[in-house]
mmCIF file of the N, C-alpha and C atoms, coordinates in Angstrom:
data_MODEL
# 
_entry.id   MODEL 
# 
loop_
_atom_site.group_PDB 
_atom_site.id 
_atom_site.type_symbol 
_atom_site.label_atom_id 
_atom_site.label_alt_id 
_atom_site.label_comp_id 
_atom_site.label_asym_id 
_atom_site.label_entity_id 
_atom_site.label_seq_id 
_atom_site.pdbx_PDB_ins_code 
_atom_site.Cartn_x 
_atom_site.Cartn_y 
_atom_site.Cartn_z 
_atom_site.occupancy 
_atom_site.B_iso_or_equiv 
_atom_site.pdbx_formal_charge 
_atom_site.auth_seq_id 
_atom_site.auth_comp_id 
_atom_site.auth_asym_id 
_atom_site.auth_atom_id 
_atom_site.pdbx_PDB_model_num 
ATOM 1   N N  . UNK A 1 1  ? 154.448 39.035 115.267 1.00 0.00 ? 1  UNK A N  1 
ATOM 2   C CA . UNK A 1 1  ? 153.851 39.669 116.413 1.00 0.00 ? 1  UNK A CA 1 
ATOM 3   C C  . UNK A 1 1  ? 154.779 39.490 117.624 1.00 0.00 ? 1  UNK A C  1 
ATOM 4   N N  . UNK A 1 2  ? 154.939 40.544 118.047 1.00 0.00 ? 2  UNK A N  1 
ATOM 5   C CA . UNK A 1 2  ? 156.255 40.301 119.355 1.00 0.00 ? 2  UNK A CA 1 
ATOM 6   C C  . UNK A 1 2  ? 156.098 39.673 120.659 1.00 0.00 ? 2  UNK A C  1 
ATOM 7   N N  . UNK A 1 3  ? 156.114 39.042 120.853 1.00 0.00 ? 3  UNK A N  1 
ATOM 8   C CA . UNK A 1 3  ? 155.608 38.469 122.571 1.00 0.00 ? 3  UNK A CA 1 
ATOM 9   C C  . UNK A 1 3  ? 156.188 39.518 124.168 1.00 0.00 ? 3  UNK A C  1 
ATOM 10  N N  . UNK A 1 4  ? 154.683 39.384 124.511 1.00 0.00 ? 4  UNK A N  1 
ATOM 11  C CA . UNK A 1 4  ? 154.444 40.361 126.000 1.00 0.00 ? 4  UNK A CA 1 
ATOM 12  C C  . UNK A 1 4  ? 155.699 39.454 126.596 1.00 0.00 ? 4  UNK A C  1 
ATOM 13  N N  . UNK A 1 5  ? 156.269 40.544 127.510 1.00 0.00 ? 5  UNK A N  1 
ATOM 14  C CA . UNK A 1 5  ? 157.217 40.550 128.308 1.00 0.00 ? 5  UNK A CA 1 
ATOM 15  C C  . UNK A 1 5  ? 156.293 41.341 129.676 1.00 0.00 ? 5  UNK A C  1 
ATOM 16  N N  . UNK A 1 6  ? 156.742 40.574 130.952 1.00 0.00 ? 6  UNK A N  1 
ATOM 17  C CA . UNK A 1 6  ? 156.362 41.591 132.266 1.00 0.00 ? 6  UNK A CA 1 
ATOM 18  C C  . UNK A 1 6  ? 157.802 41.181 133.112 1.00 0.00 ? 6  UNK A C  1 
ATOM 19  N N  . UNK A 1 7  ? 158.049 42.446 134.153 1.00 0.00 ? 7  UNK A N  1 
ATOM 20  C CA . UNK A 1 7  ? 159.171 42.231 135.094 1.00 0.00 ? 7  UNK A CA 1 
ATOM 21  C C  . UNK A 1 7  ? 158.362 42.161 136.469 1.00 0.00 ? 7  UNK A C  1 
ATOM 22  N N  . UNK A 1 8  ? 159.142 41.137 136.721 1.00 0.00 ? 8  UNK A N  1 
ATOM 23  C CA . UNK A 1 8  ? 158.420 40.783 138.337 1.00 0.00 ? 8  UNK A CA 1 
ATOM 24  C C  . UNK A 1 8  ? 159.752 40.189 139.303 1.00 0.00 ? 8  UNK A C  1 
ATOM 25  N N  . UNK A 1 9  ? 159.326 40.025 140.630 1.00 0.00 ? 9  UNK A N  1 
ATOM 26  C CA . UNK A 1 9  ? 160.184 39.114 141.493 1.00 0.00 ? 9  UNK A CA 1 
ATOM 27  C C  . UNK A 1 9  ? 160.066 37.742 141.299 1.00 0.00 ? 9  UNK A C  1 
ATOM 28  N N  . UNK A 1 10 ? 160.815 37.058 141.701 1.00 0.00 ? 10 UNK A N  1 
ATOM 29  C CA . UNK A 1 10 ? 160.911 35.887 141.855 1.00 0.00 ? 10 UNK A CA 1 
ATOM 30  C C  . UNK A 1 10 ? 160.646 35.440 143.729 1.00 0.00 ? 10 UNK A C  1 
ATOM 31  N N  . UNK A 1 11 ? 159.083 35.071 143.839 1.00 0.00 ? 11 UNK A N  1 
ATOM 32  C CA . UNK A 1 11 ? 158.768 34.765 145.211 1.00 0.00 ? 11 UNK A CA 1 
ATOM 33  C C  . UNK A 1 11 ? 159.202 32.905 145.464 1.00 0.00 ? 11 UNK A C  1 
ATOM 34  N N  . UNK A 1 12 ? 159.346 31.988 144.934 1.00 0.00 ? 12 UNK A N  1 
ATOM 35  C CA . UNK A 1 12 ? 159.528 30.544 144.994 1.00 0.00 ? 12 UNK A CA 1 
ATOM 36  C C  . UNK A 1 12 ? 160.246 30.437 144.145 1.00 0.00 ? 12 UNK A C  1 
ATOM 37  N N  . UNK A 1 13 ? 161.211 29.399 144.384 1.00 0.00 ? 13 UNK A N  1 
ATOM 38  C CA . UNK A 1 13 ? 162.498 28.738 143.712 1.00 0.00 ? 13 UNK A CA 1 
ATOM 39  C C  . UNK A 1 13 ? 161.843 27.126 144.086 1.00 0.00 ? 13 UNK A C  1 
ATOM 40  N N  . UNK A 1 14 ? 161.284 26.781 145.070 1.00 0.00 ? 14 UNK A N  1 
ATOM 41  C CA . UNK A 1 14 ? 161.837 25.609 145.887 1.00 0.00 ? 14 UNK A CA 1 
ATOM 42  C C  . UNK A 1 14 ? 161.640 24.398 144.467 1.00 0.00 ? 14 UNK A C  1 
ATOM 43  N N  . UNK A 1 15 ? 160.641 24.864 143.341 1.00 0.00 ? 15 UNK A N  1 
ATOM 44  C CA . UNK A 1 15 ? 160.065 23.367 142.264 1.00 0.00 ? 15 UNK A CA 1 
ATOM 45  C C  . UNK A 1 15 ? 161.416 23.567 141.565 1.00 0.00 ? 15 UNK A C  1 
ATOM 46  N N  . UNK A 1 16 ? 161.021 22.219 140.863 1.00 0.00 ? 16 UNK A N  1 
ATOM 47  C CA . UNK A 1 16 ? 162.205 22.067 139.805 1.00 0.00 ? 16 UNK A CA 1 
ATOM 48  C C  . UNK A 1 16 ? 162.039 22.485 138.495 1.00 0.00 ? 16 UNK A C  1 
ATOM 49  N N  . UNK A 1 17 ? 162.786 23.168 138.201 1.00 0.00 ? 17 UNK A N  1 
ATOM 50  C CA . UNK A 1 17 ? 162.541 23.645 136.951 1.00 0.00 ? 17 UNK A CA 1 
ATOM 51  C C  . UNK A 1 17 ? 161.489 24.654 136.874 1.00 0.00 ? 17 UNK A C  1 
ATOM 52  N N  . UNK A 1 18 ? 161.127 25.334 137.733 1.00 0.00 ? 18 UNK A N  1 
ATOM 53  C CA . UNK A 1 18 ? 159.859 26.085 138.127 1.00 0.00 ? 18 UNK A CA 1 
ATOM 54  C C  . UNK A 1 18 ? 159.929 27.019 138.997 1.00 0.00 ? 18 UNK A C  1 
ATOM 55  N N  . UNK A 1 19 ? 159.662 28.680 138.979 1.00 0.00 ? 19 UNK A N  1 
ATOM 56  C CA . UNK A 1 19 ? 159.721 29.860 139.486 1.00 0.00 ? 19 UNK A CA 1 
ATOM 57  C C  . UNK A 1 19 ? 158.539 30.285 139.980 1.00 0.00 ? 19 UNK A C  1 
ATOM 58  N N  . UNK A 1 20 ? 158.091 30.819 140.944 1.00 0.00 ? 20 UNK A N  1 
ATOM 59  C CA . UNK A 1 20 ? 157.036 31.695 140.821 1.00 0.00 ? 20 UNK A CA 1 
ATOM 60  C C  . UNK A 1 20 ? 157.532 33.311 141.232 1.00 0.00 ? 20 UNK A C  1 
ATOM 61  N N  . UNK A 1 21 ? 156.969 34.078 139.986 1.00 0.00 ? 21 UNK A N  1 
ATOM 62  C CA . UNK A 1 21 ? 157.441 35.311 139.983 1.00 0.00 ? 21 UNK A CA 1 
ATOM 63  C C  . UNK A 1 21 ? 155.773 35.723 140.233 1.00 0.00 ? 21 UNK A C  1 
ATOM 64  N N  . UNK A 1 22 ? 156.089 36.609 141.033 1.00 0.00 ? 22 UNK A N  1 
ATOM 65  C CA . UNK A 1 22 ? 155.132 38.326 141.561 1.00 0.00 ? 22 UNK A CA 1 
ATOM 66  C C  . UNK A 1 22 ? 155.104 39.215 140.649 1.00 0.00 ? 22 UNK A C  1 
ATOM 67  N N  . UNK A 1 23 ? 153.939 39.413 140.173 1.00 0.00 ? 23 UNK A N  1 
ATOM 68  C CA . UNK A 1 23 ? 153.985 41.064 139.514 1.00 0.00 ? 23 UNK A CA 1 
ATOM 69  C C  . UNK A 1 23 ? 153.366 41.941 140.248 1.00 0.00 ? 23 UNK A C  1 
ATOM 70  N N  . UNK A 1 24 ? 153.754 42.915 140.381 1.00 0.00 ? 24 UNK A N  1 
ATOM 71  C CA . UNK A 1 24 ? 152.495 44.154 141.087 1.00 0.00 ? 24 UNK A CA 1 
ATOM 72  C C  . UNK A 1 24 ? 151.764 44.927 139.754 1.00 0.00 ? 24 UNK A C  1 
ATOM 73  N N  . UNK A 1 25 ? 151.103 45.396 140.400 1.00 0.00 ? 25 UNK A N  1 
ATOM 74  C CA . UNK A 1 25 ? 150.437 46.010 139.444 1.00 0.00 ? 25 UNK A CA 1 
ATOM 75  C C  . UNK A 1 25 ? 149.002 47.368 139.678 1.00 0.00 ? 25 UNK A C  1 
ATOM 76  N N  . UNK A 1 26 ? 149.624 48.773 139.238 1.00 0.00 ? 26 UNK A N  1 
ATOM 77  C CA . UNK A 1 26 ? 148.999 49.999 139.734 1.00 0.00 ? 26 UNK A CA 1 
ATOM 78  C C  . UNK A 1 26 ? 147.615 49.678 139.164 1.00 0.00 ? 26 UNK A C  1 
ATOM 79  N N  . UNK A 1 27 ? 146.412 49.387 139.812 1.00 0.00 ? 27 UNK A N  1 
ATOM 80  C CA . UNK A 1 27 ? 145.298 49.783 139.208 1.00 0.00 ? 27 UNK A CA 1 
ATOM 81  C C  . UNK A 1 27 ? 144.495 50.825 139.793 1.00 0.00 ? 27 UNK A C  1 
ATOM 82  N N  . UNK A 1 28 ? 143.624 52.400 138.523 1.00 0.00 ? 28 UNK A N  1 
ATOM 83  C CA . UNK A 1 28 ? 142.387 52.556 139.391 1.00 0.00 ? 28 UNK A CA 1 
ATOM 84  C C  . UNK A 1 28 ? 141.598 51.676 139.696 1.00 0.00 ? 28 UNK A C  1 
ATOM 85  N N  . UNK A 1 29 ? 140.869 52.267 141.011 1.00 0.00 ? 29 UNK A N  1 
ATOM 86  C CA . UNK A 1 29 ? 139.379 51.575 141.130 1.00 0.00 ? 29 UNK A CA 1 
ATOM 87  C C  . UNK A 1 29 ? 138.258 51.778 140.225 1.00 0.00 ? 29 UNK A C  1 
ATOM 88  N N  . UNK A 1 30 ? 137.447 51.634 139.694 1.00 0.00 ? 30 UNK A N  1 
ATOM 89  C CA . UNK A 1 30 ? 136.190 51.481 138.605 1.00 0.00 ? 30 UNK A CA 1 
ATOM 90  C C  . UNK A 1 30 ? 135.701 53.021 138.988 1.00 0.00 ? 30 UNK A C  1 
ATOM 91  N N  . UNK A 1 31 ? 135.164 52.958 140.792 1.00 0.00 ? 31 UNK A N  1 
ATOM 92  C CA . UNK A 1 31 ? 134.703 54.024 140.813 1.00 0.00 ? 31 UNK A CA 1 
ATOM 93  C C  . UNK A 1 31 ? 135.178 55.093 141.719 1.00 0.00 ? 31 UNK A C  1 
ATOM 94  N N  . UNK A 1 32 ? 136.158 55.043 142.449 1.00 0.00 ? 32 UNK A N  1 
ATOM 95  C CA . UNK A 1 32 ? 136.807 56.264 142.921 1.00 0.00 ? 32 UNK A CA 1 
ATOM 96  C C  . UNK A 1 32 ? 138.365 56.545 142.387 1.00 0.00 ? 32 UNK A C  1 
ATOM 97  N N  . UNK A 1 33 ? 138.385 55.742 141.630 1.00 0.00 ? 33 UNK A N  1 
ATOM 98  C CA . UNK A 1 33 ? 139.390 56.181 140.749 1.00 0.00 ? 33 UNK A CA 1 
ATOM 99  C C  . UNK A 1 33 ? 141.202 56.177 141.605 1.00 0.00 ? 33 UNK A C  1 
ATOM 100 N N  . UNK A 1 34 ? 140.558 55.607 142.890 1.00 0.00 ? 34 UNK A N  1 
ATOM 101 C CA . UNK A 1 34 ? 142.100 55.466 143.821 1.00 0.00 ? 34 UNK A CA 1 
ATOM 102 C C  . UNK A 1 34 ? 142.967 54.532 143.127 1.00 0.00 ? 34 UNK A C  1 
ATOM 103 N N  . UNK A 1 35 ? 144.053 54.850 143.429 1.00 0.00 ? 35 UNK A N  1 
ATOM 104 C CA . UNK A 1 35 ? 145.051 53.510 142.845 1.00 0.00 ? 35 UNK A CA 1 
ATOM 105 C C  . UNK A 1 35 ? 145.428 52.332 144.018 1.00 0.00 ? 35 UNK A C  1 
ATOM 106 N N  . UNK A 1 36 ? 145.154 50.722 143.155 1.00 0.00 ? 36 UNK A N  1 
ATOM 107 C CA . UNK A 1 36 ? 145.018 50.272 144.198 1.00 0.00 ? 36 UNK A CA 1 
ATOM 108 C C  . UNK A 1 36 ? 146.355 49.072 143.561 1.00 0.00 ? 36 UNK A C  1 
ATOM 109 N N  . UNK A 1 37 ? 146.773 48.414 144.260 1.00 0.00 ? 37 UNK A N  1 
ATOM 110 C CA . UNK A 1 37 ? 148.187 47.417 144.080 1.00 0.00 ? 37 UNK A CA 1 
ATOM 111 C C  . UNK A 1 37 ? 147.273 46.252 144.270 1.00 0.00 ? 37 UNK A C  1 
ATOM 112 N N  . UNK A 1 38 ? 147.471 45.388 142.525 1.00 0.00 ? 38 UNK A N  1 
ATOM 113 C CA . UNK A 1 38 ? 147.527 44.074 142.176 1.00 0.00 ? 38 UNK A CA 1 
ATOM 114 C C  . UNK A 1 38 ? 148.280 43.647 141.953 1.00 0.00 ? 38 UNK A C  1 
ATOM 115 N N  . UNK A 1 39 ? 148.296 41.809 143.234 1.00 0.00 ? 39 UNK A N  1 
ATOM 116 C CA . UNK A 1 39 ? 149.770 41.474 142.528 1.00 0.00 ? 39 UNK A CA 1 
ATOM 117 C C  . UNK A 1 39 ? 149.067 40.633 141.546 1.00 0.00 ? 39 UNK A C  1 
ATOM 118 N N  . UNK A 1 40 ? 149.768 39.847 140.922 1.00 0.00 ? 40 UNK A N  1 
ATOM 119 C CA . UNK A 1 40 ? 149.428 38.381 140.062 1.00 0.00 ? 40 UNK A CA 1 
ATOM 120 C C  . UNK A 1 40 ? 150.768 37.659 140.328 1.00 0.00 ? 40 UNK A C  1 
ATOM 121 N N  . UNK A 1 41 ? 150.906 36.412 140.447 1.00 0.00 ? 41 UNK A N  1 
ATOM 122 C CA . UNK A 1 41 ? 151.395 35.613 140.584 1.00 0.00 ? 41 UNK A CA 1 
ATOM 123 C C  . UNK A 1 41 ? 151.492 34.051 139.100 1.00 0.00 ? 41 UNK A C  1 
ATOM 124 N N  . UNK A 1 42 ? 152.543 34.068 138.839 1.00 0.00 ? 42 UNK A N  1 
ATOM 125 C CA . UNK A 1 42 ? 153.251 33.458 137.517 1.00 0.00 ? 42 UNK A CA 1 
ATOM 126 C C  . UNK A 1 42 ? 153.670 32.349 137.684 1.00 0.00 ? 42 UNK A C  1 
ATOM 127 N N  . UNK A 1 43 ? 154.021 31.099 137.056 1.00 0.00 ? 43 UNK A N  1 
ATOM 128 C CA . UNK A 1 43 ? 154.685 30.031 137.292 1.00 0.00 ? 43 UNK A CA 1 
ATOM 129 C C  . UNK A 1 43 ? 155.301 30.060 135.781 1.00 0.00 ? 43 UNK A C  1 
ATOM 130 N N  . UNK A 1 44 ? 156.703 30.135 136.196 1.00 0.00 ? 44 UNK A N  1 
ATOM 131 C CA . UNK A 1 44 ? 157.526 30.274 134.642 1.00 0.00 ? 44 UNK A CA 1 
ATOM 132 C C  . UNK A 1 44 ? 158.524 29.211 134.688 1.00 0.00 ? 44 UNK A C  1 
ATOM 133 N N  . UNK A 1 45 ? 158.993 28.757 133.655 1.00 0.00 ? 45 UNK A N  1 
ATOM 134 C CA . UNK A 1 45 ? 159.800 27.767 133.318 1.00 0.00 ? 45 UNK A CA 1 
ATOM 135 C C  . UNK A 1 45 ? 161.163 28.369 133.481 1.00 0.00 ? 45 UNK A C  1 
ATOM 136 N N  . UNK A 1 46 ? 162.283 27.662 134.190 1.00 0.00 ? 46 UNK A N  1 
ATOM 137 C CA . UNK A 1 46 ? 163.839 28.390 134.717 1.00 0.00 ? 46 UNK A CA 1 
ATOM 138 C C  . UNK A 1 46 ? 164.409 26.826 134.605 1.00 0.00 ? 46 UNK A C  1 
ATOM 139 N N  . UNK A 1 47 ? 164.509 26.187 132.932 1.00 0.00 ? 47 UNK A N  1 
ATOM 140 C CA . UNK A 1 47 ? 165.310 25.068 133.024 1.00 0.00 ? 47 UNK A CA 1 
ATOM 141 C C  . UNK A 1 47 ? 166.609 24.750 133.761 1.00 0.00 ? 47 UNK A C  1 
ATOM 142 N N  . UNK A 1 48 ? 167.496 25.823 134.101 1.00 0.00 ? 48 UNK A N  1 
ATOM 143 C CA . UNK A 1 48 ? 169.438 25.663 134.506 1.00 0.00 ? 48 UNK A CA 1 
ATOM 144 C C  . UNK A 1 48 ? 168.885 25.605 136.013 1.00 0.00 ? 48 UNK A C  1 
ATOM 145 N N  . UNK A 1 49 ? 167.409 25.973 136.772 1.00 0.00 ? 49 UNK A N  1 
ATOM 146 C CA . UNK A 1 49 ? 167.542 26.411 137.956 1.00 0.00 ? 49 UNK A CA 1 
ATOM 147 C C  . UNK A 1 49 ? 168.766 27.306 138.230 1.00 0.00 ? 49 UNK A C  1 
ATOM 148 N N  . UNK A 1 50 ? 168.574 28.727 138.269 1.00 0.00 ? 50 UNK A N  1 
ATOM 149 C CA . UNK A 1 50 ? 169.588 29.796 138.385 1.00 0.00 ? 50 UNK A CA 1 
ATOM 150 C C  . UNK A 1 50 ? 169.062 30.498 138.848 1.00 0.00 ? 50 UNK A C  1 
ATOM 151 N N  . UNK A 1 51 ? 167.828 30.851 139.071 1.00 0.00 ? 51 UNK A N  1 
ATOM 152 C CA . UNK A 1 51 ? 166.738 32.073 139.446 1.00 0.00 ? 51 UNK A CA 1 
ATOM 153 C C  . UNK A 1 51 ? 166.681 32.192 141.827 1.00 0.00 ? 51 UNK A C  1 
ATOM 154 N N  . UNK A 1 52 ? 167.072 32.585 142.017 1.00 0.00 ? 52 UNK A N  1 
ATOM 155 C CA . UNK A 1 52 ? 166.818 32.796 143.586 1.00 0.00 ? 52 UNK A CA 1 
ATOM 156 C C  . UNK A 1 52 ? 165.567 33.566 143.789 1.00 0.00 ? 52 UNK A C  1 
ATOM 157 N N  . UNK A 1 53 ? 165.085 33.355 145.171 1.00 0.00 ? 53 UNK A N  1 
ATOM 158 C CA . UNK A 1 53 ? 163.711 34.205 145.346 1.00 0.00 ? 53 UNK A CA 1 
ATOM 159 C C  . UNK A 1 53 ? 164.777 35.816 145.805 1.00 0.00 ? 53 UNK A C  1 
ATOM 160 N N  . UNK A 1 54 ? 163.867 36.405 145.201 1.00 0.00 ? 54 UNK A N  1 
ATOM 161 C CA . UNK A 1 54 ? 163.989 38.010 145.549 1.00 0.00 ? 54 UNK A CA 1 
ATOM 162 C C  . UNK A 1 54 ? 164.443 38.699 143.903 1.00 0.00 ? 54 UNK A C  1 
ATOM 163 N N  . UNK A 1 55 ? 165.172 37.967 143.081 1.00 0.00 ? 55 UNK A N  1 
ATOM 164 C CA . UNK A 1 55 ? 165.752 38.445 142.236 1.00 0.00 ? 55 UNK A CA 1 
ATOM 165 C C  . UNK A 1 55 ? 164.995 39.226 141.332 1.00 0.00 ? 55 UNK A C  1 
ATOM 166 N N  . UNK A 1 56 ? 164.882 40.191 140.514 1.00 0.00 ? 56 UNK A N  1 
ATOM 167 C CA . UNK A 1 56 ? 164.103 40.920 139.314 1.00 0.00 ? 56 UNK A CA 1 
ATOM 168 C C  . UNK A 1 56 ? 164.155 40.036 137.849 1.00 0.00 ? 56 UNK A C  1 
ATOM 169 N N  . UNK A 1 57 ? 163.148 39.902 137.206 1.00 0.00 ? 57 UNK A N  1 
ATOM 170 C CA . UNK A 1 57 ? 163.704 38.467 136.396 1.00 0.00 ? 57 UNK A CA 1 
ATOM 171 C C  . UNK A 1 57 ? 162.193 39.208 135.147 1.00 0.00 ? 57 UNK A C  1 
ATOM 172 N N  . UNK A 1 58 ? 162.712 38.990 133.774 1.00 0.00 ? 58 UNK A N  1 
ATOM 173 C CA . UNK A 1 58 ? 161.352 39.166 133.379 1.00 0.00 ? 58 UNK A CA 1 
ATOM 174 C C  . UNK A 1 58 ? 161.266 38.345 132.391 1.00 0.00 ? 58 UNK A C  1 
ATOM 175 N N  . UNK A 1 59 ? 159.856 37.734 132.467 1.00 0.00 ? 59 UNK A N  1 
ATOM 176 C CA . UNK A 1 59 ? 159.222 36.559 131.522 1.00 0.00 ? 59 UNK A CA 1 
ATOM 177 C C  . UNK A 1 59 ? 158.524 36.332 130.656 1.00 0.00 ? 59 UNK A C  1 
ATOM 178 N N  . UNK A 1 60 ? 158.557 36.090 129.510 1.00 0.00 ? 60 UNK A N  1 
ATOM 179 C CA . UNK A 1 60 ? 158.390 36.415 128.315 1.00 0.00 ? 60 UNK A CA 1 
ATOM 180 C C  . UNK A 1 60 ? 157.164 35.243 128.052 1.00 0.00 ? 60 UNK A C  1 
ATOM 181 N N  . UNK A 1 61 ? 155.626 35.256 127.408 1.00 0.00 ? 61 UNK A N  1 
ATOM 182 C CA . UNK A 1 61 ? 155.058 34.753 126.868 1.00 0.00 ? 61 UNK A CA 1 
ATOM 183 C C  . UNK A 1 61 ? 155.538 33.576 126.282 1.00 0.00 ? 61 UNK A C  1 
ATOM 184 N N  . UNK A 1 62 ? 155.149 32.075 125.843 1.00 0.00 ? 62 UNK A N  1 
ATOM 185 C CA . UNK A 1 62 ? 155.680 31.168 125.528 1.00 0.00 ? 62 UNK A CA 1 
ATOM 186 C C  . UNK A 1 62 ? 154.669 29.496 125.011 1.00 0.00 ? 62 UNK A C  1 
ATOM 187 N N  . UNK A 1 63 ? 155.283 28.912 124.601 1.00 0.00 ? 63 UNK A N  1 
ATOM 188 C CA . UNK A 1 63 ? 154.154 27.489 124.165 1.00 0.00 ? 63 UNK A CA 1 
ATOM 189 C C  . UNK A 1 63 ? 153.979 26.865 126.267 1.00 0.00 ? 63 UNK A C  1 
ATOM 190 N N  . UNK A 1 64 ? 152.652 26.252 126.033 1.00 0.00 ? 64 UNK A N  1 
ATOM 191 C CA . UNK A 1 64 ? 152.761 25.764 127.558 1.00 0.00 ? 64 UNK A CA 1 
ATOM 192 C C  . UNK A 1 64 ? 153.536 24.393 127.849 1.00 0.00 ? 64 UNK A C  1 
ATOM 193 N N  . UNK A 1 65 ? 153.990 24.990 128.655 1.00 0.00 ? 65 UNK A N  1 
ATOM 194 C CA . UNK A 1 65 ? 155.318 23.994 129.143 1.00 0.00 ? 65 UNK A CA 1 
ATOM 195 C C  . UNK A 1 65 ? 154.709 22.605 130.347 1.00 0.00 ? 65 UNK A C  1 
ATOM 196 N N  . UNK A 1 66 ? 153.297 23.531 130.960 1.00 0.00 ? 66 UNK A N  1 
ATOM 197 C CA . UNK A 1 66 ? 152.638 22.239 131.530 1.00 0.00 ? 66 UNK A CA 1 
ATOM 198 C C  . UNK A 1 66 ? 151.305 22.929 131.823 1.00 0.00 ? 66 UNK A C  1 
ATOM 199 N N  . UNK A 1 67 ? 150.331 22.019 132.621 1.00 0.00 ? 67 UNK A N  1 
ATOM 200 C CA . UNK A 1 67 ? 149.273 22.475 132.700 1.00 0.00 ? 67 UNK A CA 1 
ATOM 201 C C  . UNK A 1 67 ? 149.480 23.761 133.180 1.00 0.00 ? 67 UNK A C  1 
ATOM 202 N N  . UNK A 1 68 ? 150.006 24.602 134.074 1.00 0.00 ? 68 UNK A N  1 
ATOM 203 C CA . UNK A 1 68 ? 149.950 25.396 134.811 1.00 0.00 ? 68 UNK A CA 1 
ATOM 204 C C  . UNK A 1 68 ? 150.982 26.739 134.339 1.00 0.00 ? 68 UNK A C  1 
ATOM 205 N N  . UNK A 1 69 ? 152.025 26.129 133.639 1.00 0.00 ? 69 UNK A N  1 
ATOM 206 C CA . UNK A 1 69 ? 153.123 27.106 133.412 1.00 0.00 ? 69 UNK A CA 1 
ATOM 207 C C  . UNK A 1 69 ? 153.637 27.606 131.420 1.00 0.00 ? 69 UNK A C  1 
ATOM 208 N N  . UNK A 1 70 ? 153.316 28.910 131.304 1.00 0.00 ? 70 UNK A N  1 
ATOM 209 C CA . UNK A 1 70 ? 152.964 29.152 129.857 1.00 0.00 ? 70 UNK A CA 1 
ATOM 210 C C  . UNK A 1 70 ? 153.481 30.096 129.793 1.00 0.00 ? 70 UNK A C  1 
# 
């Protein structure tokens, strides 16, 4: 079974070993059907620390690496 991939930014560098990437995301509304922008927000594992905030970076599903980051 192939593991979900999403592309997002990279909003935080400052943890160690630790990213937080932004996704946006087009949704309709339930009932007027407008499109409305969700972000979600990620905490991904970046062992070399190489990742800068702003960069396009995409993160692949994985075993959990800690309480928070999977």
């Amino acid at each position: 079974m192939p593991k979900k991939e999403k592309r997002g930014t990279v909003v935080s560098a400052a943890m160690d070993k630790t990213i937080v990437v932004s996704i946006v995301e087009n949704h309709p509304h339930k009932k007027y059907n407008k499109i409305q922008k969700r972000t979600i927000k990620f905490k991904a594992h970046d062992e070399l620390n190489t990742a800068r905030v702003g960069q396009q970076v995409i993160i692949q599903e994985s075993r959990p690496y800690s309480k928070t980051k999977c």
